[in-house]
C-alpha positions as CSV (number, residue, x, y, z in Angstrom):
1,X,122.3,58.5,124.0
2,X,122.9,61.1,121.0
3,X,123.3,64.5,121.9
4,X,119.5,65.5,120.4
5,X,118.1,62.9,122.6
6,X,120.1,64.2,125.6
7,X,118.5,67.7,124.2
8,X,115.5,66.5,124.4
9,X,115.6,64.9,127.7
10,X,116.7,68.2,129.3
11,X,113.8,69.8,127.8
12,X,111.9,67.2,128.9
13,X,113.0,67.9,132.4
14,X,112.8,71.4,132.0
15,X,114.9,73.2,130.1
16,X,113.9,75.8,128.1
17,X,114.8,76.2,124.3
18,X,117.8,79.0,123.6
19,X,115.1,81.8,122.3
20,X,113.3,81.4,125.7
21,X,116.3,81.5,127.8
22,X,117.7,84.5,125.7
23,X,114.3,86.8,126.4
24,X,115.4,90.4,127.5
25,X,116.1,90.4,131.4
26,X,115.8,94.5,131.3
27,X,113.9,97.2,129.2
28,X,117.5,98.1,127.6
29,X,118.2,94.5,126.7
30,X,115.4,94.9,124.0
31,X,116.4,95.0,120.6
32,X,116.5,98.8,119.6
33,X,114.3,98.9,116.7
34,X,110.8,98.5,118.6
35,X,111.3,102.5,119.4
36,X,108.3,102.4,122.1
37,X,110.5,101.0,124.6
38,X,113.1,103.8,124.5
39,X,113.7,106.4,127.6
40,X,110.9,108.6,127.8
41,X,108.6,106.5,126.0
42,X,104.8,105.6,127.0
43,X,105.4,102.4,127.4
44,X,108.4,102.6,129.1
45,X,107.0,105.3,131.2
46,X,104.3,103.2,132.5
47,X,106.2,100.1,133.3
48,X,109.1,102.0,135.5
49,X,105.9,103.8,137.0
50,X,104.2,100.6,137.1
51,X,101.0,101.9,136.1
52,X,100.2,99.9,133.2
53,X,97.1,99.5,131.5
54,X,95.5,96.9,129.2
55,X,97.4,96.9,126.0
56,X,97.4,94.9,122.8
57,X,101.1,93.6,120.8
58,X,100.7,93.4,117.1
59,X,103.3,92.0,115.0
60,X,105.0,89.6,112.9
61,X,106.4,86.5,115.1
62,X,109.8,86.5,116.8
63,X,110.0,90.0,117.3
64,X,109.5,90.3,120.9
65,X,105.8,90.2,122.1
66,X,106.0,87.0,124.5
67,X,109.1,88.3,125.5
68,X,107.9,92.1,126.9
69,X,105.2,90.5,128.2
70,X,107.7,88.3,130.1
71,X,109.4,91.1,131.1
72,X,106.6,93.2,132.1
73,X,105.3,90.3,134.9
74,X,108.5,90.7,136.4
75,X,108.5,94.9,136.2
76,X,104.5,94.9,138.0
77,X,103.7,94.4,141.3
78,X,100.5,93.2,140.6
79,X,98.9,89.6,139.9
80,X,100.9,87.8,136.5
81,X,98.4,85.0,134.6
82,X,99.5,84.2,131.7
83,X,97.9,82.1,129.1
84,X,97.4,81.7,125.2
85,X,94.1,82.0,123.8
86,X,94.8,78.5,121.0
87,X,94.8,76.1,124.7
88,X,92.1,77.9,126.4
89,X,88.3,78.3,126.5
90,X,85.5,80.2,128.3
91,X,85.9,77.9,131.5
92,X,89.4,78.8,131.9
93,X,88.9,82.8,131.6
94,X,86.2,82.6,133.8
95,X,87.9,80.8,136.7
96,X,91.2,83.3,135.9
97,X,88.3,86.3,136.7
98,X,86.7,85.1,139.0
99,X,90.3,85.1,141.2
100,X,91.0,88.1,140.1
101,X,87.9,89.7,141.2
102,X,88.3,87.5,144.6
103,X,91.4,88.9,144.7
104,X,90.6,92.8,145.0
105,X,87.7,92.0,147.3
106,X,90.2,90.7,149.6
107,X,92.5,93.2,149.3
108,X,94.9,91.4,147.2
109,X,96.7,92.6,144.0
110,X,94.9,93.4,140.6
111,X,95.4,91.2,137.8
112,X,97.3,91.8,134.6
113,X,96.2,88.9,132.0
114,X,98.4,88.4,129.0
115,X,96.6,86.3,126.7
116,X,98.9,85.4,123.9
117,X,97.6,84.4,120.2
118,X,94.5,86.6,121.4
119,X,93.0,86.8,117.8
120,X,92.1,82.8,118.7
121,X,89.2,83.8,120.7
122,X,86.4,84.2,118.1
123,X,84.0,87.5,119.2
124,X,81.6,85.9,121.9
125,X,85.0,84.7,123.9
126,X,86.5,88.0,123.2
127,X,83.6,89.5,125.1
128,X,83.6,87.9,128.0
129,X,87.0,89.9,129.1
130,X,85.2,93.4,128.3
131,X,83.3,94.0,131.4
132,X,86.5,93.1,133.9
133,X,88.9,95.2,131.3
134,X,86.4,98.2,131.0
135,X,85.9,98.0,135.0
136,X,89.7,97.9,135.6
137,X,89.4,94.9,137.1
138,X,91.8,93.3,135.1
139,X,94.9,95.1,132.9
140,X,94.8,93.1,129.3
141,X,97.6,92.1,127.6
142,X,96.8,90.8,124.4
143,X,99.3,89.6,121.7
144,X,98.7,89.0,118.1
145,X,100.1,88.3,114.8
146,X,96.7,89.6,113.0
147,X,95.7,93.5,112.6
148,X,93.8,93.6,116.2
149,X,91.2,96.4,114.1
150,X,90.0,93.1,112.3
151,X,90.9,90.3,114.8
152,X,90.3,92.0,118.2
153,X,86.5,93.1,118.7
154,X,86.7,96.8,118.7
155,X,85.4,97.6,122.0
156,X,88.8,95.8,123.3
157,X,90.3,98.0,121.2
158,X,89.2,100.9,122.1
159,X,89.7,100.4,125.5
160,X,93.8,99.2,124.9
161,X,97.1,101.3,123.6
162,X,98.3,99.6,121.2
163,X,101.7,98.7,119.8
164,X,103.0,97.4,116.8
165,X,106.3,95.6,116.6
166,X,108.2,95.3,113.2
167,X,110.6,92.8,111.7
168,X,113.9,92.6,113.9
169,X,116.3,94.0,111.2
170,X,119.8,92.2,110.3
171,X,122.1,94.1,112.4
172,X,119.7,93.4,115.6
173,X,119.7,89.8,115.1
174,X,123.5,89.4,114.1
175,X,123.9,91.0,117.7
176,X,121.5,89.2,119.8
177,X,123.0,85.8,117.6
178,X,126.6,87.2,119.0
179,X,125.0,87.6,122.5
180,X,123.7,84.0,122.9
181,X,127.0,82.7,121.8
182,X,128.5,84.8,124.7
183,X,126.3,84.7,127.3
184,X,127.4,81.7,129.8
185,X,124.3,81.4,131.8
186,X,121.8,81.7,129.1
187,X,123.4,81.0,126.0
188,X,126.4,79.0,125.0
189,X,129.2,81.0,126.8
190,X,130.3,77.7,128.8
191,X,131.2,76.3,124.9
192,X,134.1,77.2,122.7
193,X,132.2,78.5,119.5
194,X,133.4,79.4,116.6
195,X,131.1,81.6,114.3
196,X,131.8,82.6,110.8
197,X,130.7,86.3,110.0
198,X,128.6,84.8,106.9
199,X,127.1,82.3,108.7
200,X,125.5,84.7,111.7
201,X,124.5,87.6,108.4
202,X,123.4,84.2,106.8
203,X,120.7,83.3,109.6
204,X,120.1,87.2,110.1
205,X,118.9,87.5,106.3
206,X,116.9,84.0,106.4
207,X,115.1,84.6,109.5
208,X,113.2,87.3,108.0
209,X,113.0,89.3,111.1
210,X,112.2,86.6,113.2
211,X,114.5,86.6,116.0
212,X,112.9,83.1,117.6
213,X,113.9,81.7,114.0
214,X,117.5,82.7,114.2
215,X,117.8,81.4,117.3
216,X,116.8,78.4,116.8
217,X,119.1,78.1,114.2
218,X,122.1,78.4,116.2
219,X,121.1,75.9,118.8
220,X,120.7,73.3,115.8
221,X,124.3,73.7,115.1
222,X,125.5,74.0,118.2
223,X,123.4,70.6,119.3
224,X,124.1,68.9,116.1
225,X,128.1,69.4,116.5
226,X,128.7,66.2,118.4
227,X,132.0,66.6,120.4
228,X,133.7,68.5,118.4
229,X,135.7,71.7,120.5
230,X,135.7,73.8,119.6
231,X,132.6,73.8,117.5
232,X,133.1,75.1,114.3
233,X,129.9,77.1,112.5
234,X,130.8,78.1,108.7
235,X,128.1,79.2,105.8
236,X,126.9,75.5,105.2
237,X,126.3,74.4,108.9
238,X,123.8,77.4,108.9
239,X,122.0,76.6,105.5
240,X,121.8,73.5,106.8
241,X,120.8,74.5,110.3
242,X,117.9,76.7,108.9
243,X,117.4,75.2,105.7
244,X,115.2,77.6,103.8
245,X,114.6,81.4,104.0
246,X,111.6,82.1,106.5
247,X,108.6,84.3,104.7
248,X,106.2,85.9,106.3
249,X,103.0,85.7,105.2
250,X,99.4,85.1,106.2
251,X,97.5,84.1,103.2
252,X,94.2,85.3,104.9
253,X,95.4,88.8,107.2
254,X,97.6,91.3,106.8
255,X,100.6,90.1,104.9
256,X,98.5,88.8,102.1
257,X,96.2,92.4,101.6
258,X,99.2,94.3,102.4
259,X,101.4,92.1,99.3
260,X,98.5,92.7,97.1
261,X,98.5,96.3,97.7
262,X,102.0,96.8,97.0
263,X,101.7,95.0,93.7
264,X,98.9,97.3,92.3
265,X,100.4,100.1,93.6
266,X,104.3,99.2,91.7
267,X,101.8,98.0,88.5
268,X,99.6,101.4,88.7
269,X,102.9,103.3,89.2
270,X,104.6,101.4,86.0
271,X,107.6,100.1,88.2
272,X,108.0,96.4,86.0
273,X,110.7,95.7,88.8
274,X,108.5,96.2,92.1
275,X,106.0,94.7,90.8
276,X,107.9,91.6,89.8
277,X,109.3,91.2,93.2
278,X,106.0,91.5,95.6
279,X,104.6,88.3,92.5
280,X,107.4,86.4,93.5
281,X,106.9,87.5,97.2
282,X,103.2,85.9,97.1
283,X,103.8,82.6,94.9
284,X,107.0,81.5,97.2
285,X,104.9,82.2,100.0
286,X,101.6,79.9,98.7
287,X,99.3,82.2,97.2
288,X,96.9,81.5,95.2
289,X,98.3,82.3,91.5
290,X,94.7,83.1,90.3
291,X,94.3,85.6,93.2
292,X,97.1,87.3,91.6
293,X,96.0,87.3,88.3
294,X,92.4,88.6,89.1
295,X,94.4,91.8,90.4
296,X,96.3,91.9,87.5
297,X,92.7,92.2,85.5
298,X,91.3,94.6,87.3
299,X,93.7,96.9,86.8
300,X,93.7,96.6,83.5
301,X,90.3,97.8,83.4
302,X,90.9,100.6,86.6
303,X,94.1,102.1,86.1
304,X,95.3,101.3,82.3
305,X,91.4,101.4,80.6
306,X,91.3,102.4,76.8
307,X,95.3,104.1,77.3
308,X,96.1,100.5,76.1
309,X,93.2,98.4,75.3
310,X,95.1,95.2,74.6
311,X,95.9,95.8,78.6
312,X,92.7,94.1,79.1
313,X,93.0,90.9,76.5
314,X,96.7,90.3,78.0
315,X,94.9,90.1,81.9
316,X,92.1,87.7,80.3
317,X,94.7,85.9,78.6
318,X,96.6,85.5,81.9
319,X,93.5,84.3,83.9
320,X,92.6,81.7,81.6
321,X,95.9,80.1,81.9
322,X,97.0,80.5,85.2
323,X,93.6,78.6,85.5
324,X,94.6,75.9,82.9
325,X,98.2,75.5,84.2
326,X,98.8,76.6,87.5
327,X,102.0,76.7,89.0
328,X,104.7,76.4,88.4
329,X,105.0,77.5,84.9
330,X,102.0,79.6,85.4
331,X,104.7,81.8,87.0
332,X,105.7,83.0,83.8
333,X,102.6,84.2,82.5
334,X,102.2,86.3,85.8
335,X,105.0,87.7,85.1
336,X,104.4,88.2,81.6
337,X,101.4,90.3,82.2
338,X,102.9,92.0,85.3
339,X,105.5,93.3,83.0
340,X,103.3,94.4,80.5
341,X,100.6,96.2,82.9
342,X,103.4,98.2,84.5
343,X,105.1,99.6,81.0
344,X,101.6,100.3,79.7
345,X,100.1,104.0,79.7
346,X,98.3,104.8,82.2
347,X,94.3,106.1,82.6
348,X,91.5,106.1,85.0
349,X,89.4,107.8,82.6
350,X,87.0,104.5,82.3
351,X,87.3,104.0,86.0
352,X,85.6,107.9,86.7
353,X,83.0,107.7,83.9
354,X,81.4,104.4,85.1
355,X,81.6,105.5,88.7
356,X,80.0,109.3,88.2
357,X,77.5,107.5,86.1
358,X,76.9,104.4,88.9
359,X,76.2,107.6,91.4
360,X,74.3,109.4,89.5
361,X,71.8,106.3,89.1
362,X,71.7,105.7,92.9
363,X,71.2,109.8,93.4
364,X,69.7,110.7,90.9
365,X,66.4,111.4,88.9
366,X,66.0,108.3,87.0
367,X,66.1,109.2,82.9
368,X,63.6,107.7,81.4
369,X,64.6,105.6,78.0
370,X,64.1,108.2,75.1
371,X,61.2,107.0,72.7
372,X,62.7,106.9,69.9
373,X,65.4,104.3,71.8
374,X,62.7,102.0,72.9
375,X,62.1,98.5,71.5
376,X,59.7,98.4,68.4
377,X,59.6,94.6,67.9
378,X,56.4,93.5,69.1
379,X,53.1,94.1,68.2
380,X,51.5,97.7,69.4
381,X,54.9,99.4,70.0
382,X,54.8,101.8,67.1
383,X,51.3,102.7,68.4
384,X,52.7,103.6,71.9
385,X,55.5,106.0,69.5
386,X,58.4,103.2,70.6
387,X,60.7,103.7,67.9
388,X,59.6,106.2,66.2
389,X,62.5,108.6,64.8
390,X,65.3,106.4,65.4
391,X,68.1,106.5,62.7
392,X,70.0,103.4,61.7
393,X,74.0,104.3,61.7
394,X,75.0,102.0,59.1
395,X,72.3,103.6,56.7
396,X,75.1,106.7,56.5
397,X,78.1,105.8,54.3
398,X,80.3,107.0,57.8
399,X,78.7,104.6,60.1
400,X,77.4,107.5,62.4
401,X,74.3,110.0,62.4
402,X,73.6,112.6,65.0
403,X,71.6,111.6,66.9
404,X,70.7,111.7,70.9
405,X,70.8,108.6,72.9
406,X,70.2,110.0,76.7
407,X,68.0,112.6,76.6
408,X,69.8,114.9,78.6
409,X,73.2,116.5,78.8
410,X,75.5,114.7,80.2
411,X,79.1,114.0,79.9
412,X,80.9,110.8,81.6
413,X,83.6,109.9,79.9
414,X,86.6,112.2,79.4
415,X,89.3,110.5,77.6
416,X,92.8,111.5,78.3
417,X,95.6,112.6,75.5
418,X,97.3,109.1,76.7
419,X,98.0,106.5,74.4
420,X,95.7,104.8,72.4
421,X,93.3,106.9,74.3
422,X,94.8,109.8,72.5
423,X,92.8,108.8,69.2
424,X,89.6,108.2,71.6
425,X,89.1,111.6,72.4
426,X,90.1,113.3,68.6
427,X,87.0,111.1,67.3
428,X,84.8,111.6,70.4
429,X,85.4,115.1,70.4
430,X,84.5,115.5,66.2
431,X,81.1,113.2,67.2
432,X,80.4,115.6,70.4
433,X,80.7,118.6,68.4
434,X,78.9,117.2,65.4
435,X,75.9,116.7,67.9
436,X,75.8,120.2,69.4
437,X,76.1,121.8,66.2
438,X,72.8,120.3,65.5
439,X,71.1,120.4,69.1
440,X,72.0,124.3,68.6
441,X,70.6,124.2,65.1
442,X,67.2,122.2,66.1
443,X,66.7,125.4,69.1
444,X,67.5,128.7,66.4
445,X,64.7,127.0,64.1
């Protein structure tokens, strides 16, 4: 038997994978960057107390939700159930409540419930925990890769703390990666190991804050080593162990808003070299190219406007073929009109004028269409005055004649001295002028 089977086999018979063995035994064995376990902490505070209440875990994966709540049934003296929310349905709950109520009436212990992957349950399963949460019956926890504001029905959120775990960083992982290699019981301590310092920052940069990832990257080499002692781990054993950087992203929650957000942000704040980075982030983690360039055009319209109105036929250009190529090669064209939105000028000028003039319609006293505006070109129209008054522009040798076209006095648009928009305003400005010089003519007569 090959030493994967025999891996296998033991798992088989019940042993557990290196990142479950390696969970934190103690509150300090927890990797230092999720701060709300430090000394004097709430969280700390109420598990030394041990008067937890329902909470909810919100983060990436591999950064240590499973594993607190691990560590948390040993810490409380009440009831432990734990389950995950993808493997069970209404049935189950309800049997794990109906103990737990049982439970207090007979003077046992009260239940603490950590249901992992809760963002599984859809909102009528989510519900059915509410009454037992909000009566104390039960202390909730609640893990979740997704934003629980969006994934978690509110009234579960409202009555939870919660806390959100972030990316373990480099230096966390390189340590806990040292630690396993150590540790005799849990890790490989019983094995002489041999681990390059590239190799460990290696896995520590690919895991992408997953510790779970790293981890499981060490106990492919190790496995995959045969009989070799001691067992020698360089850089290529680990590429070859993890194989490709991990990203995380969730092309329908949080990562995938959040991505998107950064990139209009780095475009709107003419940084060519954020920008480029959080496009790259998306396509090599699946997204849709023509999401990306649908962002692109509407910020050619919202933050770039007439500052640079070829802004607008570059995004076009871009949609149409990202559409016609996809990827890869439509990569370039991203890129292309990334580049070009963040070097352009900059103006929100259009964005202000259509929105004032959008609230003022909802709002407002409706104008009615001047007369002389109205259409003329059927039969009875000039009888009803529709038309009457109304002065062709191309008839003047300048293309323009003063002439009112709301009815009221109004201003909307207010070009900036940006760019091409800079020659906007010197011409709107003459034509303004040129039409109150003869509103304030038409009153002194």
């Amino acid at each position: 038997m090959d030493l994967f089977a025999e891996s296998r086999q033991k798992r088989l018979e019940g042993v557990a994978p290196l990142a479950v063995r390696m969970r934190p035994q103690t509150l300090d064995e927890f990797l230092g960057q999720q701060h709300f376990l430090a000394p004097g902490k709430l969280l700390r505070r109420m598990l030394e107390a041990d008067r937890l209440m329902s909470v909810i875990f919100y983060g990436p994966p591999g950064t240590g939700k499973t594993s607190l709540a691990s560590l948390i049934a040993r810490y409380t003296k009440s009831h432990f159930e734990q389950t995950n929310a993808a493997g069970v349905g209404v049935k189950e709950i309800r049997t794990i409540l109906d103990a737990a109520r049982d439970r207090v009436i007979n003077g046992g212990k009260r239940t603490v419930l950590f249901l992992d992957e809760i963002h599984r349950f859809n909102r009528a399963q989510q519900d059915i925990l509410l009454g037992d949460v909000e009566s104390g019956l039960i202390i909730l926890i609640g893990a979740t890769t997704e934003n629980p504001f969006f994934a978690v029905n509110s009234a579960l959120v409202s009555r939870s703390q919660i806390f959100q775990f972030e990316p373990i960083t480099r230096q966390d992982i390189v340590q806990l990666l040292h630690r396993a290699i150590r540790d005799p019981q849990r890790g490989f301590g019983h094995l002489k190991i041999e681990a390059d310092p590239q190799a460990l920052e290696l896995w520590a940069e690919w895991s992408d804050g997953d510790a779970r990832r790293a981890l499981s990257a060490l106990e492919v080499a190790v496995l995959s080593s045969g009989n070799n002692s001691p067992i020698r781990i360089d850089r290529q054993v680990a590429e070859e162990s993890m194989q490709r950087k991990a990203i995380v992203y969730d092309a329908t929650g949080d990562e995938h808003y959040d991505a998107a957000s950064a990139l209009i942000k780095s475009m709107r704040g003419s940084d060519p070299d954020a920008a480029l980075y959080w496009t790259a982030r998306m396509l090599e983690a699946g997204e849709d190219p023509r999401f990306i360039a649908r962002r692109i055009a509407i910020l050619a319209s919202e933050d770039i406007g007439l500052a640079d109105p070829m802004a607008l036929v570059v995004a076009s250009s871009c949609c149409q073929i990202v559409e016609r190529i996809g990827m890869p090669e439509c990569q370039l064209t991203l890129a292309h009109a990334v580049i070009y939105m963040s070097q352009a000028p900059k103006s929100n000028s259009v964005t202000t004028a259509i929105q004032q003039a959008m609230k003022d319609v909802r709002e407002g006293r409706t104008i009615p269409v001047p007369k002389h505006l109205r259409d003329s070109h059927y039969a009875g129209a000039r009888q009803l005055g529709h038309g009457t008054g109304y002065q062709y522009p191309h008839d003047d040798p300048s293309g323009y004649v003063v002439q009112d076209y709301l009815g009221v006095d109004k201003t909307y648009y207010s070009p900036r001295e940006i760019g091409f928009e800079l020659k906007v305003k010197q011409r709107l400005e003459a034509l303004r002028n040129q039409l109150k010089k003869e509103k304030n003519s038409d009153e002194s007569v």
